[in-house]
Structures are given as C-alpha cells and as structure tokens.
C-alpha positions as CSV (number, residue, x, y, z in Angstrom):
1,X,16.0,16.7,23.3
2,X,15.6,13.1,23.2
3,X,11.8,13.0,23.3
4,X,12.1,15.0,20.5
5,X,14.5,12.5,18.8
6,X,11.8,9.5,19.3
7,X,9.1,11.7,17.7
8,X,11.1,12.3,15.0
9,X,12.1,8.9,14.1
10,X,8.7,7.9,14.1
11,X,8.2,10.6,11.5
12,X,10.6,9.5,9.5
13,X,9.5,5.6,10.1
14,X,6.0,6.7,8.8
15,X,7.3,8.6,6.0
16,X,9.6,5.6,4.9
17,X,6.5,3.6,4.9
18,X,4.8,5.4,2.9
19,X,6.6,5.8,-0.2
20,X,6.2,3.4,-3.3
21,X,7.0,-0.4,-2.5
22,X,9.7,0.0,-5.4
23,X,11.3,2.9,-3.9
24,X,11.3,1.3,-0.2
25,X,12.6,-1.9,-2.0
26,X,15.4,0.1,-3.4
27,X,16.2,2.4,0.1
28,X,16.0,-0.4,1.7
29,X,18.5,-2.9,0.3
30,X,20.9,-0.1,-0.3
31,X,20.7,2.1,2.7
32,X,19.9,-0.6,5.3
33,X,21.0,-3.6,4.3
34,X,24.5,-2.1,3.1
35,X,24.0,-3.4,-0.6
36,X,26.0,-1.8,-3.5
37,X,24.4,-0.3,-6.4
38,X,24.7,-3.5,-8.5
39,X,23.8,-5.8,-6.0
40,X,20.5,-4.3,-5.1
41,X,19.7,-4.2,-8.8
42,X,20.3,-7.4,-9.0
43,X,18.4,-8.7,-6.2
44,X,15.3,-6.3,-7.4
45,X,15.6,-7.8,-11.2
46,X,15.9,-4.4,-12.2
47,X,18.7,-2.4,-14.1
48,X,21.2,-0.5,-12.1
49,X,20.0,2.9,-13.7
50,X,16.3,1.9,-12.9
51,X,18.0,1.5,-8.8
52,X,19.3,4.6,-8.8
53,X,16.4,6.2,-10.0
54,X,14.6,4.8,-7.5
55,X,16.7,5.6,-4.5
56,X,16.6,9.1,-5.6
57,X,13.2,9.4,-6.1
58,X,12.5,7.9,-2.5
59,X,15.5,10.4,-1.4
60,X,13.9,13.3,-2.2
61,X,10.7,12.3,-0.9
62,X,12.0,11.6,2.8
63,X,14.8,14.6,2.2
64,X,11.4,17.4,3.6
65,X,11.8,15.2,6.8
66,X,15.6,15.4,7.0
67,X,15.1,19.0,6.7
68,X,13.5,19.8,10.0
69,X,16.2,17.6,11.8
70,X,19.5,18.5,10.5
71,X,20.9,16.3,13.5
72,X,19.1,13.1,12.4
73,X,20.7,12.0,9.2
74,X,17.9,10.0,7.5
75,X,20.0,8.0,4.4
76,X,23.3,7.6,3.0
77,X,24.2,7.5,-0.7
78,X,25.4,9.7,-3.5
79,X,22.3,11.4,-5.5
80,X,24.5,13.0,-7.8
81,X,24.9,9.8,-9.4
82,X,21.4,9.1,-9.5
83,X,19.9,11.4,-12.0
C-alpha cells in the first residue's frame, strides 16, 4: 500500500541517518550521488579499499530494513567486492 511505502521510507531515512558519518559519507557519494568507487575515495581522502569497507559496513547495517520491504530497494552496489 502506498501509506505503507511513505512509512517505510521514513524508516529507512532514519536508519540512513543514523549510521556513522563515514559510512553515510561513503553511501552517500556512491549510491546517491552516482560516484564510482575511485571517485568517492578520492573526494573522502580515503583509500579505495577503506570506501569499500565503508559502503559495506553501512550496507549491512541498513540491509535488516531492506529486509522487511523486498519491494523497496534501499542501495545499489556490488558487496562482493567490498570485503
């Protein structure tokens, strides 16, 4: 239902919020703003493997929301890259 879509997002709003600044740094730039791996590192004056790290850290943290909403996809990205 689409109620239950708003409610949801605002879930997954909060949650986003409240992970780490570095890790919200990292989602951010790559998920939202479109940035590639090396880019965002760059922009973050951090290494690329330190990045990835990040984004799946902050992945698996947000991935319990994703859970209960199958139909919402929360992030893009490849964690099997980001070990």
């Amino acid at each position: 239902a689409p109620q239950e879509d708003v409610v949801r997002l605002a879930q997954i709003r909060a949650a986003f919020f409240r992970l780490p600044e570095d890790q919200r740094a990292a989602l951010h730039l790559v998920a939202i703003e479109g940035l590639s791996y090396p880019e965002a590192a760059k922009v973050l004056g951090v290494p690329q493997g330190t990045l990835m790290s990040r984004l799946a850290r902050a992945r698996a943290a947000l991935r319990a929301f994703e859970d209960g909403a199958p139909h919402l996809k929360l992030v893009g990205g490849r964690d099997d890259a980001a070990g």
